[in-house]
Steps between C-alpha positions, in 0.01 A plus 500: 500500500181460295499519146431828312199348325190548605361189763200293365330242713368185373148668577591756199526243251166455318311126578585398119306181359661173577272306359625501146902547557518086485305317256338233671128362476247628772558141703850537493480841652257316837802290551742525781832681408747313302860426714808656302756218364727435805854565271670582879630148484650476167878473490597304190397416094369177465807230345247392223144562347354233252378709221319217392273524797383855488246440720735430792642924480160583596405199771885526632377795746851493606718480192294783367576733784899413453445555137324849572770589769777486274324775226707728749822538665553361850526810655206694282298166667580601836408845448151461371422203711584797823288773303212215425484345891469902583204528305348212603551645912343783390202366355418293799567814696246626264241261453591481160519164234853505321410305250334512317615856572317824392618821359358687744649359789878486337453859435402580898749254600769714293338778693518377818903480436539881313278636857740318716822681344609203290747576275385428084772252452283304760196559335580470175716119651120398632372570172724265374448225698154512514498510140695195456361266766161523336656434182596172637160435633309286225206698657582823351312588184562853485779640737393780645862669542505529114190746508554854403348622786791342737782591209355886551462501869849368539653817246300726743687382815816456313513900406361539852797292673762628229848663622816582337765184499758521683736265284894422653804669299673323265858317549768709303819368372690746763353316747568165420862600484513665872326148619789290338788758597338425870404120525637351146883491592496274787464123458261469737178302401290740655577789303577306181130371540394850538641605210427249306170506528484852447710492151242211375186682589604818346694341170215233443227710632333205711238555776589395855295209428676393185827545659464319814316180310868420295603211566898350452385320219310811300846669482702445205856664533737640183801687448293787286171440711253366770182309383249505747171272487164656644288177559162709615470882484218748546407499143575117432172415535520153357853429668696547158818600633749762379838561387690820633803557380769731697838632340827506686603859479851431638438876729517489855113477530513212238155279631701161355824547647314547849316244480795271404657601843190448689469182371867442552492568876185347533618151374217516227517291144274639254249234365569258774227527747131589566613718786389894474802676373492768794415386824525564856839528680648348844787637665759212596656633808759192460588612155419888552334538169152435362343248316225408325176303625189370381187670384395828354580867555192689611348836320543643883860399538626579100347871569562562838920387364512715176296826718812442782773506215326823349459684829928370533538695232335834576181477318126481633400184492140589511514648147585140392400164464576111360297615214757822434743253331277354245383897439850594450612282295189544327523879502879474392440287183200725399759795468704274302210491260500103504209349272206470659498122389820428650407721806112283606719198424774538711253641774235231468240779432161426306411874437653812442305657735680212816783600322484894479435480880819398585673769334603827608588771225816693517462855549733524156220251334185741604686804352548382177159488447425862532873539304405336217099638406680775243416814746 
């Protein structure tokens, strides 16, 4: 299905002058196109860098790509180095110099992808990219991603492209209970795992990415409580590490007391290993019961688990997701009226905006408003 916006070919765009978007000297301009910095093959920060030998950041062609690789996450890496080598196809498709690149030519290239149904998030991932690559590129004077024209042209296709989100339902309290009534009472490993899991996230609001990265050693076991050690997290920019700190509620759904049995059955000892605290399972046919192996639990096989134990239970699983139990324990602590301090902490949130998103007003909470105006 094409997009409701209205198609423009690159032929619509007006020929805008290049010759002024990079400030370079007339003989500069005569010269053959400059080759990006090849940053594909960076994998590591250099062990050491004299500072006494500045010279040697700037000659080092090599230590000052690993140097510029790690201004970003891994993963961020990845993703504009795949928007970046996309750009570059399309300008030799094109007949077009990427860098030093043009205004002009980003804007028809962000074209090219609107007219051939792309979705913005794509767009907006290319912008991105683009715009960091030729920040690393000691050849860029002025980027041309940070021009106003590109900023406006990308709000045009973004209110073009825009639809309603579609975000998954909250985990409730109710439901946590029908999923330990089902799978917490057995003492199989399986199901404690399960469980487990699912207590953690919701009680300690962690992303899937944050839960599966625990390791044996990050978990620090007490009578009252469960301290649990995030070593990198979405927000952790600068690998800090965080604290979160989980009561023991001594109910049925109490996210220590599971965990204690998971770890029981599982033959774990907090603190003494580097081994992830969930992992995959193997089914000893000799002993009939599982047991844990190496390695780490996928996002595929954590949400394709907690969507069979929901749909066990009667619900839709469709309605929900592994981000539903940081949202509900989210949603369920912003009823409580927990201080907003307290709240970003425990959530590792930087904004109140990242945090409002998670949370899902009661339908007592939006009545009060209109309750309490004096009408």
């Amino acid at each position: 299905m094409r997009h409701a916006g209205p198609s423009v070919s690159a032929s619509d765009i007006p020929n805008f002058p290049t010759t002024n978007l990079i400030s370079t000297d007339a003989d500069a301009m005569m010269m053959e196109p400059v080759v990006a910095p090849d940053l594909s093959k960076v994998e590591v920060l250099p062990k050491k860098l004299d500072r006494n030998q500045p010279d040697r950041i700037t000659s080092d062609h090599k230590s000052l790509q690993k140097v510029l690789m790690a201004s970003r996450a891994t993963s961020t890496v990845a993703k504009y180095r795949k928007a970046f080598e996309d750009w570059k196809s399309w300008c030799a498709i094109n007949c077009v110099c990427e860098l030093p690149a043009q205004k002009a030519d980003i804007a028809r290239y962000y074209m090219s992808m609107y007219n051939n149904d792309a979705p913005y998030s794509r767009i907006e991932g290319a912008h991105f990219g683009i715009k960091w690559f030729l920040d690393c590129s000691p050849v860029t004077e002025v980027n041309p991603c940070n021009s106003r024209f590109l900023h406006l042209l990308l709000a045009g296709l973004k209110r073009i492209l825009a639809h309603p989100k579609c975000k998954k339902e909250p985990i409730t309290p109710d439901i946590l209970n029908k999923l330990v009534n089902k799978y917490g009472c057995s003492n199989c490993l399986k199901e404690a795992r399960l469980c487990s899991m699912t207590l953690l996230a919701y009680a300690g609001f962690f992303r899937h990415a944050e839960l599966v990265e625990l390791r044996e050693c990050d978990i620090s076991v007490h009578t009252s409580h469960v301290k649990c050690f995030i070593q990198h997290s979405k927000t952790d920019q600068y690998r800090e590490g965080a604290w979160v700190i989980i009561a023991a509620t001594g109910k049925p759904t109490c996210p220590v007391a599971m965990l204690n049995k998971y770890m029981l059955l599982g033959d774990i000892i907090p603190g003494s290993s580097e081994e992830y605290l969930f992992r995959p399972l193997t089914l000893k046919k000799s002993l009939k019961k599982y047991v844990l192996r190496g390695g780490k639990l996928s996002y595929t096989t954590c949400r394709d688990l907690f969507k069979a134990a929901l749909s066990s239970i009667g619900l839709d699983s469709s309605y929900f997701g592994l981000h539903s139990l940081r949202a509900g324990g989210a949603s369920a602590a912003a009823a409580l009226g927990i201080s907003d301090r307290l709240f970003k902490k425990h959530g590792r949130w930087k904004s109140d905006s990242a945090k409002d998103g998670y949370v899902k007003e009661s339908f007592k909470n939006q009545l009060s408003v209109s309750l309490n105006i004096g009408i």
